[in-house]
N, C-alpha and C positions, 0 to 999 in steps of 0.2 A: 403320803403314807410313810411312817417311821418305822415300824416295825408288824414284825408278823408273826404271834405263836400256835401250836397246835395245841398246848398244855396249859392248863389253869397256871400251873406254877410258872412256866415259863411268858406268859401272861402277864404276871404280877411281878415278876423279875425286869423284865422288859419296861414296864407303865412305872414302875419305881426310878429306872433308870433315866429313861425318853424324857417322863414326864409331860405326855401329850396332852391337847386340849380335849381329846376326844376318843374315845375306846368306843369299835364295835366288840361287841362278845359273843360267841355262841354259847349255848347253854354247856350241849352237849360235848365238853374235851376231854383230854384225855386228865387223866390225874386227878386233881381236882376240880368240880364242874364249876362253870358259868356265872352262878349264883354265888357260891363262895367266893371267887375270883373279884366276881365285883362287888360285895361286898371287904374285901380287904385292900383293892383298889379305894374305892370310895370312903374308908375308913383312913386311909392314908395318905389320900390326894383330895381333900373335899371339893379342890378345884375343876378337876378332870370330870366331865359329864361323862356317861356309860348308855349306850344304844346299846339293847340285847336286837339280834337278828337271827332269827333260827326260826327252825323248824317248828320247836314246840309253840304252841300257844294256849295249853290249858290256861283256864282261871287262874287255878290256884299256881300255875307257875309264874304266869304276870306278877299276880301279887308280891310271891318271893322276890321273884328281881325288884319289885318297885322299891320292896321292904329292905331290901339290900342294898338300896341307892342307885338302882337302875333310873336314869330319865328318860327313856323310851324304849318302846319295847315292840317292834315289827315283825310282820313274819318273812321270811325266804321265799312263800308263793307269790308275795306283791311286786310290783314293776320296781325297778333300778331305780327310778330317780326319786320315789318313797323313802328309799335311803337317804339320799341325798335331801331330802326337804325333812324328814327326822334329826338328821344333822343340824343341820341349819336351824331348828326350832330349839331344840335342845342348847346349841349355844348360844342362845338370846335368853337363856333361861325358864322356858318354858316345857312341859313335858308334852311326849307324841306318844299314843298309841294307834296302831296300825286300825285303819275304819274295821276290820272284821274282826279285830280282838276285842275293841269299842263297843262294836255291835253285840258278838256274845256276852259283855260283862254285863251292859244295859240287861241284856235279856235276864240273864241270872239276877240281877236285880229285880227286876219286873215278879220275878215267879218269886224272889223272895215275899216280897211285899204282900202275893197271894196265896204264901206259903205251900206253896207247889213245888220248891226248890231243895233237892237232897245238897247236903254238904259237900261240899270240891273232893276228890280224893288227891289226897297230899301227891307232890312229884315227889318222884324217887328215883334217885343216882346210881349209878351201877354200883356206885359203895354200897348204897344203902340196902340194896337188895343182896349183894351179897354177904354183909353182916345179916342180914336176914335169915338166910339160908344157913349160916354157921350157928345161928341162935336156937334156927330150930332145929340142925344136929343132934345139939346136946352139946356142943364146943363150949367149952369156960374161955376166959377172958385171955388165959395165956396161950392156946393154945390156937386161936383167934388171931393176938397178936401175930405167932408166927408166922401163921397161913396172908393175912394181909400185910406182912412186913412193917408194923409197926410195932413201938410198943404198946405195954398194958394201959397205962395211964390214956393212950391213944384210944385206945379199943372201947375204954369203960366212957372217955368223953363220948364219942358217936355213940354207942350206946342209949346215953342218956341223950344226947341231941336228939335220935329217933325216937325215941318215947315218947321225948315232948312232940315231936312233929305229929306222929301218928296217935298224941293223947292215950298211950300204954301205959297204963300202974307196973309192971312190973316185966321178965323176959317170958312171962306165960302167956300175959297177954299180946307181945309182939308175936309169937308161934301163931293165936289164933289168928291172928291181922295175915301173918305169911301162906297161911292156909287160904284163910277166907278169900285174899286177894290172888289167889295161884301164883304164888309167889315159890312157894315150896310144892310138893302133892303131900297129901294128906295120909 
């Protein structure tokens, strides 16, 4: 082991630096999550393979990591040496998902096919639920900014990244999504 962080950023500080063969990631860190993390790892090292190992294991969170250059993606409930043979498959070039995560995708597949299958609900990031919450305020963009200490230009990208993610036309419809999903109360 070369290095160790608790923050996306400091994550991606680190894998930039080390330049290891092999990044595990949690989803969930502090700053920036998981997903983004390795995604700009992987965009930067295409050599470096990425094992996510957390907690989460929705569908639609697999997905993201995969989409983001994740090679494997386990969960934290499985035995130790699971890691270790993730690893290992991963740098022979091959991708690992965890038998239970394999198992749910199969199945969602299965119910797709019988069209029994409702659509994933997107993962979302503590950013993202709290731009959420500032949306449905009534918060404008600068005001926003200052509450999450970035700037505007920052505020309106995530913005529009949530849209697309949660398939929103506009910030009316992200309010009903924050309602609908108890994200805000109503």
């Amino acid at each position: 082991m070369v290095g160790e962080a608790s923050t996306g950023e400091l994550a991606l500080k680190l894998a930039l630096e080390l330049r290891p063969d092999v990044v595990v990631m949690e989803v969930c860190l502090g700053g920036m999550n998981g997903i983004e993390t390795t995604r700009r790892i992987a965009s930067a090292l295409p050599v470096t393979k990425i094992v996510i190992f957390s907690g989460e294991t929705s569908h639609t969170l697999v997905d993201e990591a995969l989409q983001a250059g994740a090679a494997g993606y386990l969960s934290k409930n499985g035995p130790l040496d699971e890691l270790i043979r993730a690893i290992e498959l991963v740098m022979e070039g091959k991708l690992y998902l965890s038998p239970v995560i394999h198992r749910d995708i199969l199945e969602n597949y299965r119910k797709s096919l019988l069209g029994e299958c409702q659509p994933p609900t997107p993962f979302l990031s503590e950013r993202d639920k709290r731009l959420l919450r500032l949306i449905a305020e009534g918060r404008g963009s600068r005001e926003i900014a200052g509450e999450m200490s970035v700037c505007v230009k920052s505020v309106d990208n995530y913005r529009s990244r949530l849209m697309k993610k949660l398939r929103c036309a506009n910030s009316a419809a992200l309010v009903r999504y924050a309602v609908r999903e108890k994200i805000v109360d109503a």
